[in-house]
C-alpha positions in Angstrom: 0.0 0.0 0.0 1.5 3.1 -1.0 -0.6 5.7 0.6 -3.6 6.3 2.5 -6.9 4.9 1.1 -9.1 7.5 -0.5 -12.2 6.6 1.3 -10.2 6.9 4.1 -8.7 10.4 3.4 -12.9 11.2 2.7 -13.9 10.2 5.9 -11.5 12.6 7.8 -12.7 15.3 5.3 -15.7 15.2 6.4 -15.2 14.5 10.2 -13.2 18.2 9.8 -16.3 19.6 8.3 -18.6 18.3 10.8 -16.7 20.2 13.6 -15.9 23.4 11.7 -19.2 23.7 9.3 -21.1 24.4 13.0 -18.7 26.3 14.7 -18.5 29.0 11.8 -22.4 28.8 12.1 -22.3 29.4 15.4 -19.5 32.4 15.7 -21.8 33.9 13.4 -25.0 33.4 14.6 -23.2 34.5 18.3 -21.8 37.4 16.3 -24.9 38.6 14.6 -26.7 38.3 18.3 -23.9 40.6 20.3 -23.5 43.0 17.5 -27.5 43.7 17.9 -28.5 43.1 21.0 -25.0 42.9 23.2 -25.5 46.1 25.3 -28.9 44.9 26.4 -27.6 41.3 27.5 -24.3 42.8 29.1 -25.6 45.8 31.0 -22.7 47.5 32.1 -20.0 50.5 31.6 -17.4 48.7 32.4 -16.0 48.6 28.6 -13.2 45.9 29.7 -16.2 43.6 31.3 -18.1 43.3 28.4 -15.0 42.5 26.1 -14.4 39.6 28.5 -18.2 38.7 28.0 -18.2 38.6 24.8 -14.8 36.6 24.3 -16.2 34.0 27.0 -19.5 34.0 24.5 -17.6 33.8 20.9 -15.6 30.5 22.5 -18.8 28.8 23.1 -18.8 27.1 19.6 -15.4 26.2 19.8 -16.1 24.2 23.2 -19.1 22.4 22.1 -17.6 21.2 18.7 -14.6 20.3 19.6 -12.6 22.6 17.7 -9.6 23.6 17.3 -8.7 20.7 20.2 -9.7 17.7 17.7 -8.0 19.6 14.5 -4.6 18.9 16.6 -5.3 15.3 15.7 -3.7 13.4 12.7 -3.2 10.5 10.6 -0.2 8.6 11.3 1.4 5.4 10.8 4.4 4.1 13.6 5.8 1.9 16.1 5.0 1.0 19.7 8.2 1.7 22.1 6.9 1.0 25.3 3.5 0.2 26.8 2.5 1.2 30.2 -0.8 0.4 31.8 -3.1 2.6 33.6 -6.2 2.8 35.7 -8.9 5.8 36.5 -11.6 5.2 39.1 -15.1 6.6 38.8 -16.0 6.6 42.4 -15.0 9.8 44.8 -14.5 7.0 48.0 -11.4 7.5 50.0 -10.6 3.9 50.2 -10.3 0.8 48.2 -12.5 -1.0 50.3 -15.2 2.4 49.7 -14.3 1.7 45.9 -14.8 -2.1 45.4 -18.2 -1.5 43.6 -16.7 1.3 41.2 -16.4 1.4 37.9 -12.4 0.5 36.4 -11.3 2.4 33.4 -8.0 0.6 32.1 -6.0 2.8 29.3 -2.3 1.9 27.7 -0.3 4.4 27.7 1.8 4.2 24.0 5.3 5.4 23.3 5.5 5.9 19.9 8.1 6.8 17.1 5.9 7.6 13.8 6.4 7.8 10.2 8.7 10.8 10.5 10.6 9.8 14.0 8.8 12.1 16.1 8.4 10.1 19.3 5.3 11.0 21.2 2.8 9.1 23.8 -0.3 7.7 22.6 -3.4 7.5 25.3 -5.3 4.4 24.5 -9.1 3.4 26.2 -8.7 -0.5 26.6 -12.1 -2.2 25.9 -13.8 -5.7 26.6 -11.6 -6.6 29.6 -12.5 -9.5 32.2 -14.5 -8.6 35.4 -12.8 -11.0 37.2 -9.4 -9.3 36.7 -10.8 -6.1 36.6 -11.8 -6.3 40.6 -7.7 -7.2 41.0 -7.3 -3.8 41.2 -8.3 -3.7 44.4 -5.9 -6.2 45.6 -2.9 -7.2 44.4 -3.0 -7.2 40.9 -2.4 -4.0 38.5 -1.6 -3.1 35.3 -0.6 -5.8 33.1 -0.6 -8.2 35.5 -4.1 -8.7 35.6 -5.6 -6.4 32.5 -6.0 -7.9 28.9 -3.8 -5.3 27.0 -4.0 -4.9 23.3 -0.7 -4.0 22.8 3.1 -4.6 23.1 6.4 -3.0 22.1 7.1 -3.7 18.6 4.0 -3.5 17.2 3.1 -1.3 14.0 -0.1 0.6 14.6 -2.5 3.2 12.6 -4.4 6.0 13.8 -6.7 7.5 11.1 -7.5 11.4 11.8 -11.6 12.0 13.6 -11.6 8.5 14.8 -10.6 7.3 18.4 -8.9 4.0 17.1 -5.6 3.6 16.9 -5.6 -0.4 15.3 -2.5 -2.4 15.6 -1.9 -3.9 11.8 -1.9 -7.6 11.1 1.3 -9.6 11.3 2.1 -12.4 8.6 0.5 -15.0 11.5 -2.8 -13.1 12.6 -6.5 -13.8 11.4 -7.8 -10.7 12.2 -7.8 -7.3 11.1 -9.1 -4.4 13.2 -11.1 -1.5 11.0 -9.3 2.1 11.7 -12.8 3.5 11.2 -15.5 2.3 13.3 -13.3 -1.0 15.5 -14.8 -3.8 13.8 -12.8 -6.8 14.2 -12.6 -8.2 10.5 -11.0 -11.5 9.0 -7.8 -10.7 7.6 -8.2 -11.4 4.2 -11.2 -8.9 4.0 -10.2 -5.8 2.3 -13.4 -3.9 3.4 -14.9 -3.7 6.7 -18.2 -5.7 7.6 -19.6 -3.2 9.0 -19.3 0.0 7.6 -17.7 -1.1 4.5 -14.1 1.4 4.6 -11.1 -0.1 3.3 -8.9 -2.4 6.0 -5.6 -0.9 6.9 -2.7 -3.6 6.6 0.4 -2.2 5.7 2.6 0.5 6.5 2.8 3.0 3.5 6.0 2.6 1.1 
């Protein structure tokens, strides 16, 4: 494969426009509604008060959609360094014994050198893990010790820009492909996904 898929490079098109088609919308519609009617929702004489208002009122947009934060997201091909397991708790107890009934959030934690060399870490939600370890983090067990963890150093992975997957690509021995789009877990020979039908990342670029 010697470059990105174009349906692919499409669907990160239009995950940019998704975020930045409404925000524009909504600086102007924000804009239009200040410029008219700004001195009656910000009563006051206090000229650098109101410039604060209205700055606080023109980021709205950017907040809800996302943007710019998500546009600092890209495509990139590289190569796991290190992996380093981490856990979040839901509950506000004090205690483990307070927190037994909470709700475990597992994430890797990626080194990774990309295309270009840059070497950068990589946070990483880990899904479908077993209960039964999961409640080890109570007790003795942590990290990978007692957490099914997707990854490991040396493997070549894929994030595709507006997606949260990063998918690690098949070696010569695996069945399965994972789809950089939506997750699905695919058979490796498959060159479209199952499920939403984008083209199945297997190679690094030449």
């Amino acid at each position: 494969m010697s470059k990105i898929p174009n349906d692919l490079k499409r669907f990160s098109v239009k995950c940019v426009l998704k975020r930045v088609i409404p925000c524009i919308l909504g600086e102007i519609v924000l804009g239009i509604i200040l410029f008219l009617w700004g001195d009656r929702i910000f009563m006051t004489d206090i000229t650098e008060f109101k410039i604060s208002c209205y700055i606080v009122v023109m980021c709205i947009p950017f907040v809800l959609t996302g943007v710019p934060f998500k546009l600092f997201d890209r495509t990139f091909f590289g190569k796991v360094n290190k992996v380093k397991v981490e856990s979040e708790l839901t509950s506000t107890g004090v205690s483990a014994v307070e927190m037994r009934g909470s709700k475990v959030t597992f994430y890797a934690i990626l080194q990774i050198t990309d295309e270009n060399g840059n070497i950068f870490d990589r946070k990483v939600k880990l899904d479908n893990l077993d209960s039964e370890r999961n409640k080890d983090i109570f007790g003795k067990k942590l990290s990978g010790n007692g957490v099914d963890v997707s990854f490991k150093a040396g493997d070549r992975v894929f994030h595709l820009f507006g997606t949260n997957n990063l998918v690690v690509l098949p070696e010569a021995s695996d069945t399965t492909v994972k789809c950089a789009v939506c997750g699905r877990i695919n058979p490796v020979e498959n060159n479209e996904c199952s499920k939403c039908g984008h083209t199945l990342v297997k190679e690094l670029p030449l």
